[in-house]
C-alpha positions in Angstrom: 140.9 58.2 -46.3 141.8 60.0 -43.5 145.2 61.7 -43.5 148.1 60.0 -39.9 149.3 62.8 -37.9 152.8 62.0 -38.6 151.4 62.6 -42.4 150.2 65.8 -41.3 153.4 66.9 -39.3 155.8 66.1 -42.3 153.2 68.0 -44.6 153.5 71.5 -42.3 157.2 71.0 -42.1 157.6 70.8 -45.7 155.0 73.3 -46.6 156.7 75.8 -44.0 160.4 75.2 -45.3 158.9 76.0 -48.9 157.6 79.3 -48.0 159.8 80.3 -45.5 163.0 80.9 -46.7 166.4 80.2 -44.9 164.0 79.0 -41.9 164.6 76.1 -39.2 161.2 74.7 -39.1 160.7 72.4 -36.1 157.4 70.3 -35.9 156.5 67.3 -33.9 153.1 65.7 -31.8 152.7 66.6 -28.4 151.6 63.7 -26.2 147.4 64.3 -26.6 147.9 64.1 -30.2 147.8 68.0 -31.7 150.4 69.4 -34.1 153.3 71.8 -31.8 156.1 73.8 -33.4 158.3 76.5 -34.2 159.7 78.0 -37.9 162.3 80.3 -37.1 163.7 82.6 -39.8 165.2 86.0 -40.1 162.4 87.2 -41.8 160.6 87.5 -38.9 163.9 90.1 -37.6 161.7 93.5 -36.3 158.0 91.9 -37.1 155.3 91.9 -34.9 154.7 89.1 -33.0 151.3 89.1 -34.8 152.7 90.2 -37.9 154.7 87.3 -38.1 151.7 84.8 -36.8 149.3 86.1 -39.8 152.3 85.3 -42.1 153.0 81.2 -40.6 149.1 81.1 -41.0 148.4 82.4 -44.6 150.9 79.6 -45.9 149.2 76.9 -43.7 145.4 78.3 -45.3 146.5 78.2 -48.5 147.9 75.1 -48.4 146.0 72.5 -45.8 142.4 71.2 -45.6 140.1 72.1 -42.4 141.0 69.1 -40.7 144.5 69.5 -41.0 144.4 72.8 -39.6 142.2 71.7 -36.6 145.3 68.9 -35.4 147.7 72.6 -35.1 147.9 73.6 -31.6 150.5 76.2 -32.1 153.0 77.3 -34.3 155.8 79.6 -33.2 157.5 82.3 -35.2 160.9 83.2 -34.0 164.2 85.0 -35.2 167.0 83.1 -34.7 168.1 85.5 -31.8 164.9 84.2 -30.0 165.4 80.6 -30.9 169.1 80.7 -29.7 168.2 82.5 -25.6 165.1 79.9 -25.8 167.5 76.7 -26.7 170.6 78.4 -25.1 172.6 77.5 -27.8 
């Protein structure tokens, strides 16, 4: 049986509050259908951008079939500095 996309999004939003700690993980559809988000976390304070992409990603292999994967069109990793001028909040 094939897995709904809102299964899919709640899956990655769990998965990603699990593994990174004291994170805001935010994770919804975008209108064609593929998997947008952002976890931010102060973990991510003086990583890499792609530092902190390899991290997001190794949880999500480790954790989600191929064709779960395939539905992600991008997941953000930010420090809550970045989140806060992004949201200007």
């Amino acid at each position: 049986m094939a897995t709904s996309k809102k299964a899919v999004v709640d899956k990655i939003k769990a998965l990603l509050e699990q593994k990174v700690l004291n994170s805001h993980v935010d994770v919804d559809l975008t209108p064609s259908g593929s998997v947008f988000g952002t976890v931010t976390a102060p973990v991510f304070e003086g990583k890499p951008d792609r530092t902190r992409q390899e991290l997001v990603w190794q949880y999500l292999r480790a954790d989600l079939k191929a064709t779960e994967l395939s539905k992600i069109a991008a997941i953000l990793a930010l420090t809550p500095a970045e989140e806060k001028r992004l949201t200007g909040e």
